[in-house]
C-alpha positions, -999 to 999 in steps of 0.1 A, spaced: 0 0 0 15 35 -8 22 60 18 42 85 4 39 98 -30 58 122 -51 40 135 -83 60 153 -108 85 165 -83 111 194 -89 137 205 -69 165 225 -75 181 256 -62 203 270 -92 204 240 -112 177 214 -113 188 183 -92 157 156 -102 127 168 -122 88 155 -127 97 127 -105 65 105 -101 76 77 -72 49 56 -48 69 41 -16 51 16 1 51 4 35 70 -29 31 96 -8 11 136 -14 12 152 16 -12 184 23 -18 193 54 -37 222 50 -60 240 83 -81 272 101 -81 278 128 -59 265 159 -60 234 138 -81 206 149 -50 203 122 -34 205 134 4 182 162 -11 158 135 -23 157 124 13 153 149 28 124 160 2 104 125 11 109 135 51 95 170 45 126 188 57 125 209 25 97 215 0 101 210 -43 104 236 -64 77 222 -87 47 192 -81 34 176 -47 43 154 -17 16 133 -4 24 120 29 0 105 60 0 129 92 21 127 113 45 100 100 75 98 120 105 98 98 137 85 116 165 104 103 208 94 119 225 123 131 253 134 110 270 145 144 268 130 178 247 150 201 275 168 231 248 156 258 255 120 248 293 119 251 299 114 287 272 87 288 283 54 283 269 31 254 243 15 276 226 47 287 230 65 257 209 39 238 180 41 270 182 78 266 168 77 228 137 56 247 107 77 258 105 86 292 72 69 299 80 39 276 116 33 294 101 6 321 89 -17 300 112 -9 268 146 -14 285 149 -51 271 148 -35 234 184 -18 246 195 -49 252 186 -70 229 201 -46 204 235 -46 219 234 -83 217 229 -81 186 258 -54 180 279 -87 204 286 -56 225 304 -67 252 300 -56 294 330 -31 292 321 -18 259 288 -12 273 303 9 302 326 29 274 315 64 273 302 78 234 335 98 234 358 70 238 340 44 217 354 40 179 340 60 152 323 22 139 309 19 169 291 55 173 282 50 143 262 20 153 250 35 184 231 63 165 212 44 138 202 24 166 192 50 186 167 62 158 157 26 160 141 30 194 124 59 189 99 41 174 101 57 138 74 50 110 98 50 83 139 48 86 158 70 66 199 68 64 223 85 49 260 69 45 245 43 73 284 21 68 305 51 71 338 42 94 325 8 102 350 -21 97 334 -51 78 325 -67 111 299 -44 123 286 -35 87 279 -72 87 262 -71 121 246 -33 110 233 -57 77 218 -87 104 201 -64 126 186 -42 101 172 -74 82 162 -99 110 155 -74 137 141 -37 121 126 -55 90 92 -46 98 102 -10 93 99 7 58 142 15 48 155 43 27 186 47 23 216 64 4 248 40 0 277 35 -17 288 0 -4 275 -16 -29 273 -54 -6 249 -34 20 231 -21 -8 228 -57 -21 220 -72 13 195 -46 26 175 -30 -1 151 -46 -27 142 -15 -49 165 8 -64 167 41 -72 189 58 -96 196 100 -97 212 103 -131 211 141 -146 178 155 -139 160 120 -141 149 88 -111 151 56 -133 130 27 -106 134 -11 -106 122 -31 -80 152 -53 -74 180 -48 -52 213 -32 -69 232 -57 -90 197 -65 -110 187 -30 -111 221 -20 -127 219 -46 -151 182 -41 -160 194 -5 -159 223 -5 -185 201 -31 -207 173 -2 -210 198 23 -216 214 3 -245 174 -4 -256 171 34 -255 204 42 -271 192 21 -301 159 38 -303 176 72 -307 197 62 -331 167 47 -353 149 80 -347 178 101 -356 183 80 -391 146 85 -399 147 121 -393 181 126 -414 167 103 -439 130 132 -435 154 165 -438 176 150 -470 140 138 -484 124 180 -479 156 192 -487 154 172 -520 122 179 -529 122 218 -518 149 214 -544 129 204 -576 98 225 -561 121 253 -569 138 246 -596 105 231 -614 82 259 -604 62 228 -587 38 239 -559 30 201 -550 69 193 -544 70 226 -522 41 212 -501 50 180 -500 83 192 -487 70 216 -460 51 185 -447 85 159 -447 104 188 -428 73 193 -403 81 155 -398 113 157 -389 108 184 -366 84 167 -346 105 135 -348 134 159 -336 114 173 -310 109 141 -293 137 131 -297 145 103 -267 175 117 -240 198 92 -230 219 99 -201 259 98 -206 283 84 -182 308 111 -172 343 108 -184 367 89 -162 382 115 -140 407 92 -117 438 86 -132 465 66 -119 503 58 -134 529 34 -123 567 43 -130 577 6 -125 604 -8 -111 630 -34 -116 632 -51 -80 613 -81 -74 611 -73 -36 601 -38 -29 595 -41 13 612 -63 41 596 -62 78 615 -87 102 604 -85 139 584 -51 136 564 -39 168 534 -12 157 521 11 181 495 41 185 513 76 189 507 70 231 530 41 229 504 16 232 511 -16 216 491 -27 184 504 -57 173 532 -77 158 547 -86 125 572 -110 122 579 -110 88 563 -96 62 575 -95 24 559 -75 -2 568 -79 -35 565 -58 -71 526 -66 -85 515 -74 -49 485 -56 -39 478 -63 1 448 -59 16 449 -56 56 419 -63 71 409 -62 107 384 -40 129 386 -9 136 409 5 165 435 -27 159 462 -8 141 453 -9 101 461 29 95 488 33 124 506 2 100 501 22 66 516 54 85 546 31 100 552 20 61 550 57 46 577 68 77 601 43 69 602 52 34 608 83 41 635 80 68 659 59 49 683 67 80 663 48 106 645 28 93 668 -6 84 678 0 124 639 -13 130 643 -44 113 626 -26 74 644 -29 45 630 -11 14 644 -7 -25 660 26 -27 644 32 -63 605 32 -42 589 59 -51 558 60 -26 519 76 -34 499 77 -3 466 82 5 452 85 39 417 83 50 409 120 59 427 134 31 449 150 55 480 155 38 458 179 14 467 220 19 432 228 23 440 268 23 455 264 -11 434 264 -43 434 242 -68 456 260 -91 482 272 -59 484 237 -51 493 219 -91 517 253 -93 535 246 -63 538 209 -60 546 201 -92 556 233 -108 534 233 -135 528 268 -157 491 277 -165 480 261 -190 492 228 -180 473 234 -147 445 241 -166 440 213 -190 448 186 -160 422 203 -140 395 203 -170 402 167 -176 399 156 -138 360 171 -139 370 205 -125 356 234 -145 376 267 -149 351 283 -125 362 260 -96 403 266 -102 406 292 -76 387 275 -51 405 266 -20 407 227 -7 387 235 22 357 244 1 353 217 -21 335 188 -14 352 153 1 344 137 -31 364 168 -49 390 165 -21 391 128 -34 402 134 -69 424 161 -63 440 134 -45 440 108 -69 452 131 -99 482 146 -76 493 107 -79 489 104 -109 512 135 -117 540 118 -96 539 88 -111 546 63 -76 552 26 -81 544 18 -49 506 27 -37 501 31 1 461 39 6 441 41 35 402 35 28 410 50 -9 370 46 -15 360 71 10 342 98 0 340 82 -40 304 76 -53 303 41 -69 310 52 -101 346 66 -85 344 34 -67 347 14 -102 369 38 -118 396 36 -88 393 -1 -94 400 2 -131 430 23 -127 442 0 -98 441 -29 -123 454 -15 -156 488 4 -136 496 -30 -119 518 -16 -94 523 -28 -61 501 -17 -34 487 -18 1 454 -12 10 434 -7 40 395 -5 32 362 -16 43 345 -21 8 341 -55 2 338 -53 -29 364 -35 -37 389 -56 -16 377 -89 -34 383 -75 -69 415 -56 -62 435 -80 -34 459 -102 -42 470 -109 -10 450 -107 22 466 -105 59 446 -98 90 452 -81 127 443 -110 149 448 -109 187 481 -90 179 495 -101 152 495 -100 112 484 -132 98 481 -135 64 445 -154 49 442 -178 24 411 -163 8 394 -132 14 359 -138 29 
């Protein structure tokens, strides 16, 4: 039965983000909305919740439906509570007696253990506050769920159990949700939504289907234009022709018979079908090779946080050229404090053989961390491809262009653009140095799917050795070539990748 309904929906604040959307969401619904970034989608959201009305068309939504929305930010009032009370806090006061067992019941769910119950917000991983506040909405009691980026800094663990609980234990609530992890979309969704240009494209079958069923219509449509576009030459050289002897034959009939061909084609022109087109790839990678069959040696290597807390232990670890490791593990064990440890020690080439590393002198390293941090975000785009790599103006300005950055954006600083933006500059600043050794923390962050694939792509057709940390699991299947995992403080390397 449908409950909310948009009808011919517009929306769109300088340029139009979706238009005459017609959609009918029904009760027993599970959406996932797919686009690139920058495509609407939190803006469709938040049009179905009522936080902002269309330009154009209508809304229809019951009274008084609750809409259950994640916070983007965790409340300050919840930070000195610990898990356990900040979960009976989202319960309402006069349903708290007889509702406490839902709080617990969740967190066995999330396997939360006694301590990590007792954990204050503030010292809980970002995973695990993530967890916390979708659950939160949870017990509020919401008519319809609506998240946004639900897997965001969750290791694959708790995406799996985030995946369980939604499906076995919040099933009976309608789920809308905007995701780039393209396994959760598969596992927790069975309608899909695509935002492409100013058009929603529905199928009613969770994402790998829908793309498929999605690409087949647009190579149905594809083929439709081009018949309609041969039919309407083949109506303008047929006017054109016959205007022709009307003229030169002082024939009225030709003239009027040609007037009505070129009416034809005008109409046929003017409904002309419009098929969307993919973007141009806009991540480019390179590899500058090299001629060492062993790039990195670890023998007997201790990594720690910054306090000196002990992570775990390696005792040997050899990476060699075409390798691409995956290390997998959950979140707080040590993954990113390891890629950090690699990127010192090729940089300190006077330490680092005294801690048991041993790395080819010809490495040249790209690295990538997680929160984009080694970005200048006061630069601009142009200040920053001028002074790293020295490039004159118009060199600047043709890289830029081809990345997807538009003249307009070239003297906007770091700290302005999106993360998505912050991604590519990223990616095209390796690509202009050229590495042949990749060090990448969660390299899918922030990258819409289609980034996702194109990242992959790259990764694949460079070949050059690499070590990856990332929670996508699709991603890690089709790019590893080696998998090792942080278990009870040590690296240990997997047969397969699960």
């Amino acid at each position: 039965m449908t409950f909310i309904r948009f009808e011919k929906v517009t929306f769109g604040y300088t340029d139009v983000l979706f238009k005459d959307v017609t959609l009918n969401i029904s009760g027993t619904d599970r959406i996932g909305i797919v686009g690139n970034n920058g495509s609407g989608k939190s803006t469709l959201l938040k049009c179905i919740a009522g936080l902002i009305n269309p330009e154009e068309g209508n809304i229809n939504r019951p009274k008084g439906l609750k809409f259950g929305f994640i916070e983007q930010e965790i409340p300050t009032k919840l930070l000195p509570m610990n898990l356990y009370d900040a979960m009976m806090d989202a319960i309402p006061p006069d349903e708290k007696l007889h509702s406490a067992w839902r709080v617990d019941l969740t967190l066995d769910t999330f396997k939360a253990t006694r301590d990590l119950r007792q954990k204050s917000i503030k010292e809980l991983s970002g995973g695990w506050q993530r967890l916390a506040l979708i659950a939160r909405i949870v017990l509020t009691n919401p008519d319809v769920l609506l998240l946004d980026e639900p897997t965001n800094h969750m290791d694959v663990t708790k995406i799996l159990v985030l995946e369980q609980w939604l499906n076995e234990q919040v099933y009976n609530i309608p789920l809308i949700t905007i995701s780039h992890d393209r396994n959760f979309l598969e596992n927790c969704t069975s309608k899909t939504l695509f935002l492409r240009g100013t058009t929603l494209r529905e199928y009613n079958y969770p994402y790998s289907h829908a793309r498929t069923l999605l690409m087949e219509d647009d190579q149905a449509l594809a083929t439709r234009r081009n018949k309609e576009l041969k039919e309407m030459n083949r109506l303008k050289r047929s006017a054109h022709e016959l205007r022709q002897i009307g003229v030169n034959n002082y024939s009225d009939a030709a003239l009027k018979k040609s007037i009505q061909i070129a009416k034809r084609a005008e109409g046929l022109e003017n409904r002309l079908i419009t098929i969307h087109v993919e973007e141009k790839r806009n991540i480019k990678l390179s590899n500058s090779g090299i001629l060492s069959k062993r790039l990195i040696l670890l023998e007997n290597i201790n990594i720690s946080a910054p306090d000196g807390t002990h992570l775990f232990h390696i005792q040997q670890l050899d990476i060699k050229e075409g390798e691409r490791l995956m290390i997998l593990g959950p979140n707080g064990c040590g993954k990113s404090q390891f890629l950090y440890f690699l990127q010192k020690a090729i940089l300190d080439k006077d330490n680092r053989r005294l801690q048991g590393v041993s790395i080819t002198p010809t490495v040249k390293l790209g690295y990538v961390d997680q929160h984009l941090s080694h970005l200048p975000l006061q630069k601009t785009l142009r200040e920053y491809f001028e002074y790293t790599f020295s490039l004159n103006e118009q060199k600047i300005t043709q890289i830029l262009i081809t990345a997807g950055f538009p003249i307009v954006s070239h003297h906007t600083k770091l700290c302005k653009l999106s993360h998505g933006q912050r991604a590519r500059v990223a990616f095209l600043m390796l690509h202009l140095l050229q590495p042949n050794l990749y060090i990448m923390d969660e390299p899918t962050n922030h990258l819409d799917i289609a980034g996702q694939e194109q990242l992959e792509a790259e990764i694949l057709e460079q070949a050059a050795t690499s070590v990856f940390v990332s929670h996508d699991r699709v991603f890690s299947q089709n790019i590893g070539t080696k998998f090792y995992q942080i278990k009870k403080q040590q690296l240990i390397e997997l047969k397969a990748y699960n």
